[in-house]
C-alpha positions in Angstrom: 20.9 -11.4 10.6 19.6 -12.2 7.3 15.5 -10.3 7.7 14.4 -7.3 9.4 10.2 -7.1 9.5 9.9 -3.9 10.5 5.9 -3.5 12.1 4.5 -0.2 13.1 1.3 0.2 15.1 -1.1 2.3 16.3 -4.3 1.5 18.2 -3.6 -1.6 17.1 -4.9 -3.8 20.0 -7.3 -5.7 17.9 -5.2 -7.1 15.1 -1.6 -7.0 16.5 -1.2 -10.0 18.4 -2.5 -12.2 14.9 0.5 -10.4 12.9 2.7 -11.3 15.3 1.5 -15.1 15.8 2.1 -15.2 11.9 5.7 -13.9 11.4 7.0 -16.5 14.4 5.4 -19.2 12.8 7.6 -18.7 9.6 10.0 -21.6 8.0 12.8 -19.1 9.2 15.0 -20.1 12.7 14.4 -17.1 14.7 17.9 -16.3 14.7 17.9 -15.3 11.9 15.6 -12.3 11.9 14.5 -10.0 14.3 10.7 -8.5 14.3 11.2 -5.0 15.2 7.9 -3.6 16.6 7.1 0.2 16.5 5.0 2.1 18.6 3.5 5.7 17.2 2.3 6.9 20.8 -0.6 4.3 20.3 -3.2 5.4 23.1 -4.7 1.8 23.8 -3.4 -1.5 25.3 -1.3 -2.0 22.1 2.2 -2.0 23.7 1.4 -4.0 26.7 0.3 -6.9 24.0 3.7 -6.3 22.2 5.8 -6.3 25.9 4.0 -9.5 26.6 5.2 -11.3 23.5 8.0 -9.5 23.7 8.8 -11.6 26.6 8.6 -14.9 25.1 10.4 -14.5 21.4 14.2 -13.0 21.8 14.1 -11.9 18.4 11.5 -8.9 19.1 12.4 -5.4 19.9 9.8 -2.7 20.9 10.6 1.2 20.1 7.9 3.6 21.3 7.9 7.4 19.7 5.2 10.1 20.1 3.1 9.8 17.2 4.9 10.8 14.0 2.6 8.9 11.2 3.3 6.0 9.5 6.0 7.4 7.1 7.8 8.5 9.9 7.9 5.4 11.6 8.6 3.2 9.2 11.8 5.5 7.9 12.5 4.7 11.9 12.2 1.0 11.2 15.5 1.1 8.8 17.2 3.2 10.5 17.1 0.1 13.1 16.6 -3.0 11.1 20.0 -4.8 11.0 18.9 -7.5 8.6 20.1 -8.4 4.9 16.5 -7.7 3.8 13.9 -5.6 5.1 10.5 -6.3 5.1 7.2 -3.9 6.4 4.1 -5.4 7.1 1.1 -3.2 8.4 -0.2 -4.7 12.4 -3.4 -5.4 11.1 -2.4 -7.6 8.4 -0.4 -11.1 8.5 1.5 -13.8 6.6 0.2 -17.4 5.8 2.8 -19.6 8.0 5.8 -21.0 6.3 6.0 -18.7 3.6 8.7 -15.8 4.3 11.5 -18.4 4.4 10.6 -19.9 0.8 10.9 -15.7 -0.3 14.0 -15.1 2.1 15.7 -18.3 0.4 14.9 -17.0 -3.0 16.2 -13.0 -2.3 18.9 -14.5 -1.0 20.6 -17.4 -3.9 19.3 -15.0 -6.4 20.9 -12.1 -5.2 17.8 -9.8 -4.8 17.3 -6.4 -4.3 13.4 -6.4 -4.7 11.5 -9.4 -4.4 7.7 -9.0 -4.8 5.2 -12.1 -3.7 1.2 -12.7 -3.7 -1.7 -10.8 -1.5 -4.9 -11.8 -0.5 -7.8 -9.0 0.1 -10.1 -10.3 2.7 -12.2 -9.9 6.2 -11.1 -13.1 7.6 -8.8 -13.5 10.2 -7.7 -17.3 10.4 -6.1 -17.9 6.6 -3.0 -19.3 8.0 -2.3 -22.1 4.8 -1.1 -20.9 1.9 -2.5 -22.4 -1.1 0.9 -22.4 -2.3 2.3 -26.0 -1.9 5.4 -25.8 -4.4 8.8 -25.5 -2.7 10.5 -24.1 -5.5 10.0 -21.3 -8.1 11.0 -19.8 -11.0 10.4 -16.6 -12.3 12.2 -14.3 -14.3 14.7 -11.6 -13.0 14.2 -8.5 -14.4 15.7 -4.7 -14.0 13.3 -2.5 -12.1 12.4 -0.3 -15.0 11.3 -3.8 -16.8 9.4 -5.1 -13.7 7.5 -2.0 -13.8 6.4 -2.1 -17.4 6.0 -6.2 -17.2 3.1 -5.5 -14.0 1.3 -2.7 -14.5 -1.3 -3.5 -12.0 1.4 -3.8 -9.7 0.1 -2.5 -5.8 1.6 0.8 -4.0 1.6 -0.8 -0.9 5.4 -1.4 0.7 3.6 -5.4 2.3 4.3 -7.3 -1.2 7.8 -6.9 -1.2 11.2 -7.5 0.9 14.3 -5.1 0.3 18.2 -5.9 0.4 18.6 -3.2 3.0 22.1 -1.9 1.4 20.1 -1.6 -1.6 17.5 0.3 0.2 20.7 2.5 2.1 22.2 3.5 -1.3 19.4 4.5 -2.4 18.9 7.0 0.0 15.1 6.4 -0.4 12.6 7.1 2.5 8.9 7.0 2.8 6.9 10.1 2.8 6.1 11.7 6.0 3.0 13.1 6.6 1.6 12.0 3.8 -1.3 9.8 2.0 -0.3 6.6 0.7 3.2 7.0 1.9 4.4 4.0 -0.1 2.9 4.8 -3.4 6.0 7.0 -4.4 8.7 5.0 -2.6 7.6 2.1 -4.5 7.8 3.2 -7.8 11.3 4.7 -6.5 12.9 1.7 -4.9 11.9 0.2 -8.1 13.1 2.6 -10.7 16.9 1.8 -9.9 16.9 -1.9 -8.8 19.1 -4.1 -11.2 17.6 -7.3 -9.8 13.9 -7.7 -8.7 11.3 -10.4 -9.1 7.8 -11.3 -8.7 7.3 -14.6 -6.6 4.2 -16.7 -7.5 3.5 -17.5 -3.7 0.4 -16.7 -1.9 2.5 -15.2 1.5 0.1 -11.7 2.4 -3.3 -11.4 4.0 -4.4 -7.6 3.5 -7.5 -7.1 6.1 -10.5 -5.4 5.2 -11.5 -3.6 8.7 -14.5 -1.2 9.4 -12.3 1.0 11.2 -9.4 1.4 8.6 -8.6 4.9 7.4 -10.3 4.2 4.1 -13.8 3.1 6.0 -14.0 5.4 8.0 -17.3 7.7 7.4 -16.9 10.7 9.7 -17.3 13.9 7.5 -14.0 15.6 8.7 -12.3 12.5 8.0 -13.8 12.1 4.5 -12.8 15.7 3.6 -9.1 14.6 4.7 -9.4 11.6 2.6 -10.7 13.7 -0.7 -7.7 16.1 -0.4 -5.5 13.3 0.6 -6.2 11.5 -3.2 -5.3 15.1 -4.7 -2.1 15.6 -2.8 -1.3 12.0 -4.6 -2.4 12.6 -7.7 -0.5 16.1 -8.0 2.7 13.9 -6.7 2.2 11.4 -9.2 2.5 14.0 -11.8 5.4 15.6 -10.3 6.8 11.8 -10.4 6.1 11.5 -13.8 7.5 14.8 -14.9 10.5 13.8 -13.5 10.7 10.1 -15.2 10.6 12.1 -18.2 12.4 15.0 -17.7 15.6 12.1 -16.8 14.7 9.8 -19.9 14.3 6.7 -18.0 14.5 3.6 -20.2 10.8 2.8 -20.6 9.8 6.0 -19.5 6.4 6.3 -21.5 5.3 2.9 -20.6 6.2 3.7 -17.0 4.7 7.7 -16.9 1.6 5.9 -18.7 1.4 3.0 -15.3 1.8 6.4 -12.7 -1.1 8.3 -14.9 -3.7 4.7 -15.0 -3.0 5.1 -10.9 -3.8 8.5 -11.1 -7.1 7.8 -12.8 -8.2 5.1 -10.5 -7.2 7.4 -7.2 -9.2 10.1 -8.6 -12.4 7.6 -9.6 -12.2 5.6 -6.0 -12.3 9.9 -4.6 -15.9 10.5 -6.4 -17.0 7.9 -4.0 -15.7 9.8 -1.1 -17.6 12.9 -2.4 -20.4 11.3 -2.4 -20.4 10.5 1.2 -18.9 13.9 2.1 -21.2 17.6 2.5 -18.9 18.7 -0.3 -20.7 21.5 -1.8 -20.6 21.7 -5.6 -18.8 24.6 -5.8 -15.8 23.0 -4.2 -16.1 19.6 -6.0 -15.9 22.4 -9.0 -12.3 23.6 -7.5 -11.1 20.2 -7.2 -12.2 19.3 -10.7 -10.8 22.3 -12.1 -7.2 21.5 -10.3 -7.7 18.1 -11.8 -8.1 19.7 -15.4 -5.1 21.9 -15.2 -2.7 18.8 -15.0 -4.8 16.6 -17.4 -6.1 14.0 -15.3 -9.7 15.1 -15.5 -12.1 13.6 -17.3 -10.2 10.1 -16.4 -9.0 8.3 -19.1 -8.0 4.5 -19.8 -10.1 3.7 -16.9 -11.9 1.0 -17.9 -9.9 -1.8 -19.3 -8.8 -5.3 -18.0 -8.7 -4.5 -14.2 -11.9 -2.7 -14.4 -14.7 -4.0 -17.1 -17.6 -4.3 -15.1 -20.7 -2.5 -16.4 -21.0 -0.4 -13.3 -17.2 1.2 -13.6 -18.5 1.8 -16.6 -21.8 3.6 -16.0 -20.2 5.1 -13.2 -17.0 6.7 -15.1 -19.4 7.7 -17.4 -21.2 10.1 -14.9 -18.2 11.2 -13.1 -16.5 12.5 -16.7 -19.8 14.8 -17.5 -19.4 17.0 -14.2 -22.9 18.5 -14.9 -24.8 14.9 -14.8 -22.7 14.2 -11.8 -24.1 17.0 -10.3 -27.4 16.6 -11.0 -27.2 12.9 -9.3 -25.1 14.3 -6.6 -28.0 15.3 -4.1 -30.1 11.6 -5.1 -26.7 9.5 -4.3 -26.4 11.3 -1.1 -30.3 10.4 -0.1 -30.0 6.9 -0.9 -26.6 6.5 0.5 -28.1 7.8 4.0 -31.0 5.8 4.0 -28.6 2.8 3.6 -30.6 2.1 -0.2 -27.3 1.8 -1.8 -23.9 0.6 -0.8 -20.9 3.0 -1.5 -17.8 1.3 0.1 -16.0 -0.8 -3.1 
């Protein structure tokens, strides 16, 4: 067995069945990797789409749990994969066709254990070509610690990559459970000790934007999850980075100083969320004050080459002078609720 795709769900009965069309229509032969399809006590007509293609591809198994979160179930996933490599993708996302074998190939004759490739962010449903039209790539092969340095901007998510899965088992590493974001610490793991990882120049992910993602969704007790959610990973991003240091990682600076720039941009992204919230003042005050302690408020090195825009700009400004942000606080929330302005980035 030479890939394990290891796909949670829950609730997922609008988006499953298009992940699922896109990892059998790979340049793979379908016995050679087995789509392993978890349930997390999913309350609508998700499993019954999963049974029913279930039926027609041998190479897909269904395991069905009480709901456990997605940490939890994808820790499950390796515990069952049986594949060389391991890949996760999220039920509501999917691959452009003929892509996973060209990445396979390449993990494989390389001898990979991290091999990252290119996402697309976007609402549509049907991007099934890849504009990728090269068969071959070349890239170069790099030591984790390197890889991490090299991308900066790289993304949290566990969807851009595939693991050797006795890479992944020595390790010892598992996702967070319970947790915000559970991949934003496991990535920077998994990477931290691989000997042999790459970056792929092939356009392979769709990431969908939906309305009723956990980031868009708008109900107050849900926003006030969210808000505490960003600080519980920001205070483990510094407990990460104390740690890089505290071992003397080669590149540990450069590496600490990636972890803090994610830091900032969790903790900007959160103003947004206050915004929307009832937050009073007083407890935006706590949370800013918590921020303070561990030196991630005001942000810093926000702006730069991923954000330039005028309006990062203007709006850092406002969020790092708590006193102004207060005083526009009460305006943002009027406009914001009489649709005048548009909050969701």
């Amino acid at each position: 067995m030479k890939l394990s795709i290891v796909v949670p769900f829950y609730n997922a009965e609008l988006h499953i069945e298009r992940c699922l069309y896109s990892l059998v229509s790979q340049n793979i032969d379908h016995g050679d990797y087995e789509i392993i399809l978890i349930d997390d006590g999913s309350l609508d007509n998700s499993i019954k789409i999963a049974e029913k293609f279930k039926n027609n591809h041998k190479n897909v198994l269904i395991h069905s749990q009480r709901n456990k979160g997605l940490g939890a179930t994808r820790n499950k996933g390796i515990e069952l994969a049986k594949g060389k490599y391991i890949y996760f993708i999220d039920a509501d996302d999917y691959l452009a066709s003929n892509t996973l074998g060209t990445i396979l190939k390449h993990a494989e004759e390389l001898d990979l254990e991290l091999l990252g490739f290119n996402t697309i962010a976007t609402e549509k449903t049907d991007l099934f070509t890849s504009k990728t039209k090269e068969k071959t790539h070349s890239a170069d092969i790099l030591k984790g610690v390197d890889f991490l340095v090299k991308n900066k901007y790289h993304r949290l998510e566990a969807w851009w990559y595939i693991i050797k899965r006795e890479y992944l088992l020595e390790t010892d590493y598992k996702f967070e459970e319970g947790k915000f974001m559970e991949d934003a610490i496991f990535t920077f793991n998994i990477f931290l000790k691989a000997k042999r990882t790459m970056f792929l120049q092939i356009d392979a992910h769709r990431y969908v934007k939906t309305n009723d993602s956990i980031m868009n969704n708008n109900k107050q007790e849900h926003l006030l999850k969210v808000i505490e959610d960003y600080i519980s990973l920001v205070f483990r991003f510094d407990t990460l980075a104390n740690r890089i240091e505290a071992d003397h990682v080669l590149n540990a600076q450069e590496i600490v100083k990636s972890i803090k720039y994610k830091s900032t941009v969790s903790i900007y992204f959160m103003f947004f969320k206050i915004i929307k919230s009832k937050m009073s003042i007083k407890d935006i005050n706590k949370i800013l004050n918590r921020l303070k302690k561990i030196n991630m408020y005001p942000l810093k090195g926000f702006i730069g080459e991923q954000y330039f825009h005028k309006k990062f700009k203007l709006t850092a400004f406002i969020f790092n002078h708590k006193y102004i942000f207060y005083i526009f606080l009460y305006p943002l929330r009027l406009l914001y609720k009489f649709k005048l302005i548009n909050l969701d980035l």
